[in-house]
PQR file with spaces between the fields and no chain letter, atoms N, CA, C, O and H, PARSE charges and radii, in Angstrom:
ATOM       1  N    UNK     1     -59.833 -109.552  138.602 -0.4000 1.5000
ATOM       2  CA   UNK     1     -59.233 -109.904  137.330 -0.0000 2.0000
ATOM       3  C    UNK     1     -57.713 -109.739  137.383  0.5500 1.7000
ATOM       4  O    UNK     1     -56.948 -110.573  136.898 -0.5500 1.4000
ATOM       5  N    UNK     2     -57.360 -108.743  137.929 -0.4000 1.5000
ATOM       6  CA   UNK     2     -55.938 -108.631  137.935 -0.0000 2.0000
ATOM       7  C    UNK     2     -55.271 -109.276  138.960  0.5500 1.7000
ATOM       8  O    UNK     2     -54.079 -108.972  138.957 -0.5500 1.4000
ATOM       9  H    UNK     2     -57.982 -108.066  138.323  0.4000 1.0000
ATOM      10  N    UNK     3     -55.558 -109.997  139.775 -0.4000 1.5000
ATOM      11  CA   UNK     3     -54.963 -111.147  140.810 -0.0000 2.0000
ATOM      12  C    UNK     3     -54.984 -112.607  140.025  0.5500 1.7000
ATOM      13  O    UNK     3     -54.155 -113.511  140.127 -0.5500 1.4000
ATOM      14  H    UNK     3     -56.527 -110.244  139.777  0.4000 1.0000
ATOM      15  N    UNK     4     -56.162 -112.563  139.223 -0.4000 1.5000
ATOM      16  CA   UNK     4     -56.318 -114.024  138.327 -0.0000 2.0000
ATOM      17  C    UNK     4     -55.242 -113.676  137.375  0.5500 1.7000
ATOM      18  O    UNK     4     -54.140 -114.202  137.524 -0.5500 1.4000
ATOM      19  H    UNK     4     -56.835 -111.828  139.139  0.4000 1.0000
ATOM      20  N    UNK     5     -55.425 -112.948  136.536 -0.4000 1.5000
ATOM      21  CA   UNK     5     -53.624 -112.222  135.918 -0.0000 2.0000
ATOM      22  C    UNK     5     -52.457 -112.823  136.572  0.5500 1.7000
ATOM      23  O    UNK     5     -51.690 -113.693  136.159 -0.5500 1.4000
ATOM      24  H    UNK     5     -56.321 -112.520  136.415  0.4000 1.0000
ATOM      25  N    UNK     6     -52.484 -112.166  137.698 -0.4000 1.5000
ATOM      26  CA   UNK     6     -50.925 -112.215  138.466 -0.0000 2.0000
ATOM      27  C    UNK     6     -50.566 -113.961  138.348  0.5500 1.7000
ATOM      28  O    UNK     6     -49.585 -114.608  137.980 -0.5500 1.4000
ATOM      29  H    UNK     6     -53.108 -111.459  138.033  0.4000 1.0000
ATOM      30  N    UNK     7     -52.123 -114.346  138.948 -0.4000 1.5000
ATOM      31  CA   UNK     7     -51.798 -115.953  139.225 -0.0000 2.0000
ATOM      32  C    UNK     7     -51.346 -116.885  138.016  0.5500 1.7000
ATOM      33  O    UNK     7     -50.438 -117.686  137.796 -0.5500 1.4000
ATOM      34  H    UNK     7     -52.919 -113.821  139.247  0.4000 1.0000
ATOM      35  N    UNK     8     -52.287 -116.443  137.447 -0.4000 1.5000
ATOM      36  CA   UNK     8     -51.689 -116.945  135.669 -0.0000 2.0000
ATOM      37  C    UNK     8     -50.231 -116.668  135.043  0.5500 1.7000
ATOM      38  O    UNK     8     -49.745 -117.583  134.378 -0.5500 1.4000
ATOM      39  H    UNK     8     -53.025 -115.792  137.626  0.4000 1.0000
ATOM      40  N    UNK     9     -49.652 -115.734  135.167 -0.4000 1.5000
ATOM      41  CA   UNK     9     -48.668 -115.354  134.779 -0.0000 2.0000
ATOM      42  C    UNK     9     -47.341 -116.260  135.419  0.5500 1.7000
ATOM      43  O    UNK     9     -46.393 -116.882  134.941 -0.5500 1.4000
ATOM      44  H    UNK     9     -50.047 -114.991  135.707  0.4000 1.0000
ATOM      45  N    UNK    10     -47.765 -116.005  136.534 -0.4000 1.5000
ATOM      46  CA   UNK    10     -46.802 -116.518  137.652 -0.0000 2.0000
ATOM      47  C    UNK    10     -47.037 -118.154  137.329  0.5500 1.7000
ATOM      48  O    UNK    10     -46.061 -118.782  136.921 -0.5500 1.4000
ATOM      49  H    UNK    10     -48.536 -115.500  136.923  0.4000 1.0000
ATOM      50  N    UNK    11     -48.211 -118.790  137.493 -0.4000 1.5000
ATOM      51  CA   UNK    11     -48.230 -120.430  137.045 -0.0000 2.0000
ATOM      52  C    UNK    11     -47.497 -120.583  135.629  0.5500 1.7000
ATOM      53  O    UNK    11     -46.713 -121.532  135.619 -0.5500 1.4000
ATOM      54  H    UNK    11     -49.004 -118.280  137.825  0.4000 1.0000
ATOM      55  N    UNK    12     -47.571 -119.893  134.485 -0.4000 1.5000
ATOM      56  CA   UNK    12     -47.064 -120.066  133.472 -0.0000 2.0000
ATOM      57  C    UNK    12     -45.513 -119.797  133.097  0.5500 1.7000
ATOM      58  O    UNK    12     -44.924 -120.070  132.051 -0.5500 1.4000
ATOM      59  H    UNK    12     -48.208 -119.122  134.493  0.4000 1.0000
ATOM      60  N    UNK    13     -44.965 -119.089  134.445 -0.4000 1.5000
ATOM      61  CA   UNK    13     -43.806 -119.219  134.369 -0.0000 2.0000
ATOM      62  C    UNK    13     -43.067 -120.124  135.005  0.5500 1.7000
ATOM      63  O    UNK    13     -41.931 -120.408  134.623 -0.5500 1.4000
ATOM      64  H    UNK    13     -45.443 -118.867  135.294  0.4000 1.0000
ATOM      65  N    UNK    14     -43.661 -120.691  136.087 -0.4000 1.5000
ATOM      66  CA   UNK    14     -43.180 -122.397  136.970 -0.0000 2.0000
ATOM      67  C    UNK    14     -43.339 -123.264  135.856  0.5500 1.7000
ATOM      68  O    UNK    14     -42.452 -124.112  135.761 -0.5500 1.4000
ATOM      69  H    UNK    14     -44.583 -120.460  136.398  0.4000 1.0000
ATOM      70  N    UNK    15     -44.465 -123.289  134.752 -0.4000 1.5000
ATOM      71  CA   UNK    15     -44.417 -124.328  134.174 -0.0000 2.0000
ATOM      72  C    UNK    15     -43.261 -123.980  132.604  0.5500 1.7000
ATOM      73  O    UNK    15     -42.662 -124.868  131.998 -0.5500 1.4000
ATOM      74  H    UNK    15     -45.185 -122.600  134.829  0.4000 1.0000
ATOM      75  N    UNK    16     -43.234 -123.050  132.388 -0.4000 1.5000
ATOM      76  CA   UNK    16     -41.991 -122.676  131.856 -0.0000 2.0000
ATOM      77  C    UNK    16     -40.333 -123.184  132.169  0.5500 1.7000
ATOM      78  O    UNK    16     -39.444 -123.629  131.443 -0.5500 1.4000
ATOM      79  H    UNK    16     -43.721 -122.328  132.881  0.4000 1.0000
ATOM      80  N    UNK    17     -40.452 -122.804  133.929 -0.4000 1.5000
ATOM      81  CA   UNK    17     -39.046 -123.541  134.243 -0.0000 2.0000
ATOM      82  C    UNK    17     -38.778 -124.755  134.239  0.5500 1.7000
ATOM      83  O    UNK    17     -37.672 -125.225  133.971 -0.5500 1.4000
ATOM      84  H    UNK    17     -41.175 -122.443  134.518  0.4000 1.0000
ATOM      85  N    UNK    18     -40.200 -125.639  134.666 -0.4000 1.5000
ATOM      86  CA   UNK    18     -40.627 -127.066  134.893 -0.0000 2.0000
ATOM      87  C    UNK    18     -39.910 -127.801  133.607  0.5500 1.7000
ATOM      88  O    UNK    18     -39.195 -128.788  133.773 -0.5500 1.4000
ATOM      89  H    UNK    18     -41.098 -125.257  134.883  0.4000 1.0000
ATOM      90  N    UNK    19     -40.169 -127.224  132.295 -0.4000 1.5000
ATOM      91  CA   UNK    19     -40.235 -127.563  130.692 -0.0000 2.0000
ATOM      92  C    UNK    19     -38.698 -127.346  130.295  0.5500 1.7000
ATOM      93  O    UNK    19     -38.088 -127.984  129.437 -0.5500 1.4000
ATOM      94  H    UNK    19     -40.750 -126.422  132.161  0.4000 1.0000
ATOM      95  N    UNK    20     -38.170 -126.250  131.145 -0.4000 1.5000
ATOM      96  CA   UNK    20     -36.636 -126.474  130.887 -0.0000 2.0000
ATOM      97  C    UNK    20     -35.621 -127.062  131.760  0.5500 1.7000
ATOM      98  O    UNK    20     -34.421 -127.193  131.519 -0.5500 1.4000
ATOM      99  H    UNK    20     -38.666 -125.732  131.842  0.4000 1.0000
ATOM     100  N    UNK    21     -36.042 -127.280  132.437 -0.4000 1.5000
ATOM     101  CA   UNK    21     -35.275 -128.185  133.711 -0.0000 2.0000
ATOM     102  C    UNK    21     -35.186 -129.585  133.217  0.5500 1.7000
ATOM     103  O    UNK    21     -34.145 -130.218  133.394 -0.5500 1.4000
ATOM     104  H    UNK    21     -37.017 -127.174  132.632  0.4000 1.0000
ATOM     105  N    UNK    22     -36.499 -130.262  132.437 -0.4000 1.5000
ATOM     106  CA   UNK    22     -36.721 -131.206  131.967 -0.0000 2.0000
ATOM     107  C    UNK    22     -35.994 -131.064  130.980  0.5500 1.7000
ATOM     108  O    UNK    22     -34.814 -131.392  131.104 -0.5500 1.4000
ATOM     109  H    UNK    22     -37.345 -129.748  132.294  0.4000 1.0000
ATOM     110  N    UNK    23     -36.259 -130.766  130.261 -0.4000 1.5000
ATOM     111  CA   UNK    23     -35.760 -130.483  128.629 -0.0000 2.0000
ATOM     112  C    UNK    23     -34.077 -130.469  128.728  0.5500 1.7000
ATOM     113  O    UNK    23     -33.410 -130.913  127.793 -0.5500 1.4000
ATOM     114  H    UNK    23     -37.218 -130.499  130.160  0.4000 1.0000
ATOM     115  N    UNK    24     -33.400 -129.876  130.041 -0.4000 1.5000
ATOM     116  CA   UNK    24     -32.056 -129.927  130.101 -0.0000 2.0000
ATOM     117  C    UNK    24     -31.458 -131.229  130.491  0.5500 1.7000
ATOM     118  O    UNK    24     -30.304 -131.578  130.244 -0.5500 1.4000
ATOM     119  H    UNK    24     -33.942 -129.515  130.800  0.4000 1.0000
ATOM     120  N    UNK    25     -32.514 -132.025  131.231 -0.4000 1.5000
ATOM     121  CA   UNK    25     -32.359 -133.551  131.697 -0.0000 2.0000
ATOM     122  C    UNK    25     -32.236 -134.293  130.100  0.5500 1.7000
ATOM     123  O    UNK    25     -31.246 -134.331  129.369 -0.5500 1.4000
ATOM     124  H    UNK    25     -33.452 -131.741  131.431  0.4000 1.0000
ATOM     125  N    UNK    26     -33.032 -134.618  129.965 -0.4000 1.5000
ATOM     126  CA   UNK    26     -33.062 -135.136  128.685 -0.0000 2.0000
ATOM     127  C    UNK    26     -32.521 -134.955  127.458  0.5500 1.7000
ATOM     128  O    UNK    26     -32.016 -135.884  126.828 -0.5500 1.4000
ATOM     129  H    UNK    26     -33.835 -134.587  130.560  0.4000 1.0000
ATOM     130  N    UNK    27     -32.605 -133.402  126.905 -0.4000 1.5000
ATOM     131  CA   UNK    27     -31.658 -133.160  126.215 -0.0000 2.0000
ATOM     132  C    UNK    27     -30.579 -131.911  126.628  0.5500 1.7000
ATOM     133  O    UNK    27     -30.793 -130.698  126.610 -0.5500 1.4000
ATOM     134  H    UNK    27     -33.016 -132.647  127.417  0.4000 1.0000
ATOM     135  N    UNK    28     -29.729 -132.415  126.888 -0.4000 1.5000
ATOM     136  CA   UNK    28     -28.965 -131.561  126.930 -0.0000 2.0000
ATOM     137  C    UNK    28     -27.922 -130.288  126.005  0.5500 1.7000
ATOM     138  O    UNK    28     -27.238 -129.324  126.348 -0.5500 1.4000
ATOM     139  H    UNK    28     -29.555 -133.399  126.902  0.4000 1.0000
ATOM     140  N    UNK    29     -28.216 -130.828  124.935 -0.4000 1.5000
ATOM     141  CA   UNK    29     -27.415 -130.233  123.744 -0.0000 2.0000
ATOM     142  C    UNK    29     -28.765 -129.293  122.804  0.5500 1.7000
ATOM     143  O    UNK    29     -28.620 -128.737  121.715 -0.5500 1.4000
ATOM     144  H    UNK    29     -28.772 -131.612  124.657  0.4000 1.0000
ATOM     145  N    UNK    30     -30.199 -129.370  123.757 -0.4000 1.5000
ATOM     146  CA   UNK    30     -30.775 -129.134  122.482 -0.0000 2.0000
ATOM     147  C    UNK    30     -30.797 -127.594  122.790  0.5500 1.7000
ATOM     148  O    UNK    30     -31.220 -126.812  121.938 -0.5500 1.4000
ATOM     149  H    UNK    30     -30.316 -129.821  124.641  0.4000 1.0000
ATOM     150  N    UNK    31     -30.407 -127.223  123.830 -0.4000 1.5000
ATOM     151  CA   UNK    31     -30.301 -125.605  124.416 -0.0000 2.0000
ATOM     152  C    UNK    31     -29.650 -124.869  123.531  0.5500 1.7000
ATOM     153  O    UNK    31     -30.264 -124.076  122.818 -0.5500 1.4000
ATOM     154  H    UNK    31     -30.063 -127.858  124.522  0.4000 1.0000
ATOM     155  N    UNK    32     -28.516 -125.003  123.464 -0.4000 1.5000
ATOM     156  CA   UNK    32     -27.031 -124.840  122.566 -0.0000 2.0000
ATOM     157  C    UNK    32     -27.711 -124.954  120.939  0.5500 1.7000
ATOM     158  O    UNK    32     -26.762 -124.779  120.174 -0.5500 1.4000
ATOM     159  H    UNK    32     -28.017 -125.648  124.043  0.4000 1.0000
ATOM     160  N    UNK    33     -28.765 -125.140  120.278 -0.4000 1.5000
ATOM     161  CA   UNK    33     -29.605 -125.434  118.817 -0.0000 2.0000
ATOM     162  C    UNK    33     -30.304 -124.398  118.721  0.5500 1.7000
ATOM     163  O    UNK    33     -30.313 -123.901  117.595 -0.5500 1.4000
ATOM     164  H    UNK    33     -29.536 -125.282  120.899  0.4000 1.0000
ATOM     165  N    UNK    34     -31.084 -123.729  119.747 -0.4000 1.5000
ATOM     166  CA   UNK    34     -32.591 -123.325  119.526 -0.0000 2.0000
ATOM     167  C    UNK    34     -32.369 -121.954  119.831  0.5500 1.7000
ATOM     168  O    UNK    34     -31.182 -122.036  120.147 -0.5500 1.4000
ATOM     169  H    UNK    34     -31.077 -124.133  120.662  0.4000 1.0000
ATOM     170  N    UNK    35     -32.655 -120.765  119.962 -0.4000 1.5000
ATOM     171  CA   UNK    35     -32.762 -119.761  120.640 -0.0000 2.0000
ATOM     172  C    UNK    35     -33.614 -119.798  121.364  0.5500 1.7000
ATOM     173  O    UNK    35     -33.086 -119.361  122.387 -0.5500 1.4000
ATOM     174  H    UNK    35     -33.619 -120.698  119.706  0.4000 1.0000
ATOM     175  N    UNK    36     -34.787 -120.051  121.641 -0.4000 1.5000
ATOM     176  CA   UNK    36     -35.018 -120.622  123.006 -0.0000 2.0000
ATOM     177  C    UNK    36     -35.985 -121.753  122.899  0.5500 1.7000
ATOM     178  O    UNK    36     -36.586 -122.226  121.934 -0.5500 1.4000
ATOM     179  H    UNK    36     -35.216 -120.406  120.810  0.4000 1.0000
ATOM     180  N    UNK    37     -35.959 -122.094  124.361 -0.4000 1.5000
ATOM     181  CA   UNK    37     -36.961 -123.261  124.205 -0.0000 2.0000
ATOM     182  C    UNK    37     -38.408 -123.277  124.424  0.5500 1.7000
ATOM     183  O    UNK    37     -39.216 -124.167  124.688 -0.5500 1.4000
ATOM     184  H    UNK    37     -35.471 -121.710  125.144  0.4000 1.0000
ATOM     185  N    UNK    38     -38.474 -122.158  124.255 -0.4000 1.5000
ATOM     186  CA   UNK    38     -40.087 -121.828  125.042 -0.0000 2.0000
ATOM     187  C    UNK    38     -40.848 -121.423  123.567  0.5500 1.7000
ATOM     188  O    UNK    38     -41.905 -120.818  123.746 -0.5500 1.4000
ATOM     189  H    UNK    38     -37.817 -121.435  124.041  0.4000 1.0000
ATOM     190  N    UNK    39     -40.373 -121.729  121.706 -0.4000 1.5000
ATOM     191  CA   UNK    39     -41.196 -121.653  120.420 -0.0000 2.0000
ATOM     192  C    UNK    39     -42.039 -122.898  120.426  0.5500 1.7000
ATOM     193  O    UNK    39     -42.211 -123.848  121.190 -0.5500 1.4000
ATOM     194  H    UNK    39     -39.514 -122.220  121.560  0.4000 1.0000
ATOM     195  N    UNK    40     -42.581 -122.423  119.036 -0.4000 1.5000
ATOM     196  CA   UNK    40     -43.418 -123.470  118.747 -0.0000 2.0000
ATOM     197  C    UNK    40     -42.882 -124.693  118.137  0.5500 1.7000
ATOM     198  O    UNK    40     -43.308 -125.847  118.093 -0.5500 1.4000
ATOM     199  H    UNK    40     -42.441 -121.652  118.416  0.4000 1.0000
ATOM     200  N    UNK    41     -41.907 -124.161  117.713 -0.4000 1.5000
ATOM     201  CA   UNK    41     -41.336 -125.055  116.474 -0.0000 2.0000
ATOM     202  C    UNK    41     -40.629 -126.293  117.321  0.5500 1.7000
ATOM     203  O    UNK    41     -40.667 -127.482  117.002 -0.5500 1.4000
ATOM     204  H    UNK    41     -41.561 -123.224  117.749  0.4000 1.0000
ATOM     205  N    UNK    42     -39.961 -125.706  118.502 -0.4000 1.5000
ATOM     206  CA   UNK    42     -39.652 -126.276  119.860 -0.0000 2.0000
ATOM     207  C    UNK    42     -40.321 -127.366  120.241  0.5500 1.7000
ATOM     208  O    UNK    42     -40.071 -128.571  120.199 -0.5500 1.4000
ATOM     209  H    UNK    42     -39.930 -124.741  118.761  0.4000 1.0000
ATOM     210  N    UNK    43     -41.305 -126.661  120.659 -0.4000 1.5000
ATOM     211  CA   UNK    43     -42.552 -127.322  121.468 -0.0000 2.0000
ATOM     212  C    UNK    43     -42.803 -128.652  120.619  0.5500 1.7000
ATOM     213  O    UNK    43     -42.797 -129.753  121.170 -0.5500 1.4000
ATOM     214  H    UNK    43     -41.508 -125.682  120.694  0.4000 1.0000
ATOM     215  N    UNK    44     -43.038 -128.483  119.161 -0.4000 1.5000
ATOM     216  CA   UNK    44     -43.958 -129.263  117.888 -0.0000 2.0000
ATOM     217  C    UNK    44     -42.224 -130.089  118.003  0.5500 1.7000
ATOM     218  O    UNK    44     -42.434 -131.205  118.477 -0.5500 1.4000
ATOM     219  H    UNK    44     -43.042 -127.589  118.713  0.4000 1.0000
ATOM     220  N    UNK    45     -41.396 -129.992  117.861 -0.4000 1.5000
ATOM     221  CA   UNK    45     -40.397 -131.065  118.088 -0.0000 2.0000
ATOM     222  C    UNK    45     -40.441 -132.410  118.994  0.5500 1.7000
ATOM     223  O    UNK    45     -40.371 -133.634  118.879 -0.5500 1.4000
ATOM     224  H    UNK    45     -41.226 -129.085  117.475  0.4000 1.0000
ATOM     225  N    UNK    46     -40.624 -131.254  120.103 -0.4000 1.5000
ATOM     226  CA   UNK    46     -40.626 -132.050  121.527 -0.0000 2.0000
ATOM     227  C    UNK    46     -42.027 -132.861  121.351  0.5500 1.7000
ATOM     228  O    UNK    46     -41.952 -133.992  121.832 -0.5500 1.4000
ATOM     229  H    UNK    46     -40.681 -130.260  120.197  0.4000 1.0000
ATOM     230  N    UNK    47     -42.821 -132.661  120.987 -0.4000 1.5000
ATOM     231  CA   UNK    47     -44.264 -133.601  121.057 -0.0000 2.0000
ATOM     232  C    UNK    47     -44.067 -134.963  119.690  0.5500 1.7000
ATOM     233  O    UNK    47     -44.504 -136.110  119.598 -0.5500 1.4000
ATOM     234  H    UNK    47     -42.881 -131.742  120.596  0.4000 1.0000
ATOM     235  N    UNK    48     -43.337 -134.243  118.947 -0.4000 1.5000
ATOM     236  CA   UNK    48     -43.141 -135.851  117.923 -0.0000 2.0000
ATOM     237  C    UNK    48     -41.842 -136.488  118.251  0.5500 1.7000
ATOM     238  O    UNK    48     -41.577 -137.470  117.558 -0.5500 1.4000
ATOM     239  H    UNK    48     -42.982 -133.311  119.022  0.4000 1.0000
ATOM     240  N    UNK    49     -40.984 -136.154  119.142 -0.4000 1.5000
ATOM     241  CA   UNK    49     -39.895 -136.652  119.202 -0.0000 2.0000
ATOM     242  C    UNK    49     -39.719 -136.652  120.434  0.5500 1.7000
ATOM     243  O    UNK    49     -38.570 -136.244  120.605 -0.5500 1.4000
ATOM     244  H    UNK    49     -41.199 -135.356  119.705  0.4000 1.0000
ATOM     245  N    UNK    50     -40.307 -136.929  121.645 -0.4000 1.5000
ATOM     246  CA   UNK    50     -40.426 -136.838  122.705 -0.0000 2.0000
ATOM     247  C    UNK    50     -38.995 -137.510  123.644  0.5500 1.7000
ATOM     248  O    UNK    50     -38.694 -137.182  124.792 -0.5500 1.4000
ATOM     249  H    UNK    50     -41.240 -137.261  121.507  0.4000 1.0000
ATOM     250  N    UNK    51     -38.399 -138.339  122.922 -0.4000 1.5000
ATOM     251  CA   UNK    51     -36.985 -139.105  123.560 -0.0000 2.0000
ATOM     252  C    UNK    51     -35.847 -138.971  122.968  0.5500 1.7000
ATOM     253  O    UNK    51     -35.843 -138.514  121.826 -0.5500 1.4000
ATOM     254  H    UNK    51     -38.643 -138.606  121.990  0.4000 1.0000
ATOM     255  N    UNK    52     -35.068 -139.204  123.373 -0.4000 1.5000
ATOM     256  CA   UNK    52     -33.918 -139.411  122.363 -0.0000 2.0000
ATOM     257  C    UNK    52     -33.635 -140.606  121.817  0.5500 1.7000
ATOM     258  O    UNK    52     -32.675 -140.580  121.047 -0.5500 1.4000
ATOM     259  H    UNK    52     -35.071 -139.576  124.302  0.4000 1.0000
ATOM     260  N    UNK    53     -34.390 -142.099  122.033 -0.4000 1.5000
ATOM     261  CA   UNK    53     -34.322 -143.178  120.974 -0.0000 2.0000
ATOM     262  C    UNK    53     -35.363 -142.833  119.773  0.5500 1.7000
ATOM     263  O    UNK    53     -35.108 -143.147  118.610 -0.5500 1.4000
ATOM     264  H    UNK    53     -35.169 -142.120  122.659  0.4000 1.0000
ATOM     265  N    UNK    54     -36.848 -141.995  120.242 -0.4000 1.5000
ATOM     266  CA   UNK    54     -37.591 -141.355  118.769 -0.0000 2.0000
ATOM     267  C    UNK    54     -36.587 -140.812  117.824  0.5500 1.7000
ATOM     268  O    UNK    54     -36.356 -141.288  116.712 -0.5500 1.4000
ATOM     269  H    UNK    54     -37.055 -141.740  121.186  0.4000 1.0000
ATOM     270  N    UNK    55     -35.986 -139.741  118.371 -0.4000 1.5000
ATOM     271  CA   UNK    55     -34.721 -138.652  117.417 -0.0000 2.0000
ATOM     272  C    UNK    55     -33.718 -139.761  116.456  0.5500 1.7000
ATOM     273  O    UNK    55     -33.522 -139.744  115.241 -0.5500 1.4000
ATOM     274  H    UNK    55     -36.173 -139.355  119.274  0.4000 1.0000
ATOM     275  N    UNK    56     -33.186 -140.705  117.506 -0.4000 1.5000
ATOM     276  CA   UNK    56     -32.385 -141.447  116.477 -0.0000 2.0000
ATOM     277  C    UNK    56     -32.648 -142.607  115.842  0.5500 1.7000
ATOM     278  O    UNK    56     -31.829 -143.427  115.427 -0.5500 1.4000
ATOM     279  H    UNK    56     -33.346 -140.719  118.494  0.4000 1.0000
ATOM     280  N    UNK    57     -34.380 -142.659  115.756 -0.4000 1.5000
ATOM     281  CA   UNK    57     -34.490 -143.633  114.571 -0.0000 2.0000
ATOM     282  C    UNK    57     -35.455 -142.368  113.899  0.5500 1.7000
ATOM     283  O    UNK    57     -36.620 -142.760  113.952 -0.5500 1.4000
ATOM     284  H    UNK    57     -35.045 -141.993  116.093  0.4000 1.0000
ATOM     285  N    UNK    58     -35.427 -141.789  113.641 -0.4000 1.5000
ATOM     286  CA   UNK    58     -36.218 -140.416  112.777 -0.0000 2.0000
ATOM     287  C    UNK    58     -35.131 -140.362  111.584  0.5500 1.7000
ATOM     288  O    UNK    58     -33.944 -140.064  111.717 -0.5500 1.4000
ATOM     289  H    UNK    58     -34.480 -141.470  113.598  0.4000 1.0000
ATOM     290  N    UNK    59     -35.770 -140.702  110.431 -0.4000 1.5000
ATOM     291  CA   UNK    59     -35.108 -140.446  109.017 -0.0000 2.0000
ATOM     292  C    UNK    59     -34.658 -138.502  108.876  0.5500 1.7000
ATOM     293  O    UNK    59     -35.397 -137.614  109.301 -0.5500 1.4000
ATOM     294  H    UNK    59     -36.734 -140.944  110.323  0.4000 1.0000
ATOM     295  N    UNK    60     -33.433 -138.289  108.249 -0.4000 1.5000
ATOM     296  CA   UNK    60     -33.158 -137.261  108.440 -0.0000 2.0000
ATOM     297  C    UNK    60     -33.490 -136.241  108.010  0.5500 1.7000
ATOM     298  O    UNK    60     -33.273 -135.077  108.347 -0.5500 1.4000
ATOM     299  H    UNK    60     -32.833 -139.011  107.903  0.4000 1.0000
ATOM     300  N    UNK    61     -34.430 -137.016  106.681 -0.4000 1.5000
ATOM     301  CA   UNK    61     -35.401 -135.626  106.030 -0.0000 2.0000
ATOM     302  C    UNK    61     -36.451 -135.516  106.379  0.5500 1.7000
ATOM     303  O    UNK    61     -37.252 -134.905  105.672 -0.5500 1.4000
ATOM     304  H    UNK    61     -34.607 -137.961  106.407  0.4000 1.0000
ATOM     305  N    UNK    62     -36.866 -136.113  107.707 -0.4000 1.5000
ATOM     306  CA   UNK    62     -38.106 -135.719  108.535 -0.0000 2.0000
ATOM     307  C    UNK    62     -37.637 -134.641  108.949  0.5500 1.7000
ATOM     308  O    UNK    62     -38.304 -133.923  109.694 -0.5500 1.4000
ATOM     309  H    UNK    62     -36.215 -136.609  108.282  0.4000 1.0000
C-alpha cells in the first residue's frame, strides 16, 4: 500500500507539472490572476474556456 502511495503521489505530481507547463503555453498571463493553478475554480475555468478564442467571445458577466 505504501509503494502504491508513493506511486500515486509522484504520478499526480508529473501530471500537475504537465497542467502547468501547458497552461503557461497557452495562457500565459493567467499565472499572474490565480494563486495557483492547481484550484477548482481554476480547473472549472479551464474546462469551459479551454482556448483563448472561447475567453474572448465569452460575454463578461459569464
Amino acid at each position: 500500500m505504501t509503494r502504491y502511495r508513493f506511486d500515486k503521489v509522484k504520478e499526480c505530481a508529473q501530471l500537475k507539472q504537465s497542467v502547468s507547463r501547458l497552461v503557461c503555453i497557452l495562457f500565459p498571463e493567467l499565472e499572474k490572476l490565480v494563486p495557483t493553478l492547481h484550484m477548482a475554480s481554476t480547473y472549472a475555468l479551464l474546462d469551459e474556456f479551454p482556448g483563448a478564442q472561447q475567453i474572448s467571445n465569452a460575454n463578461l458577466t459569464h
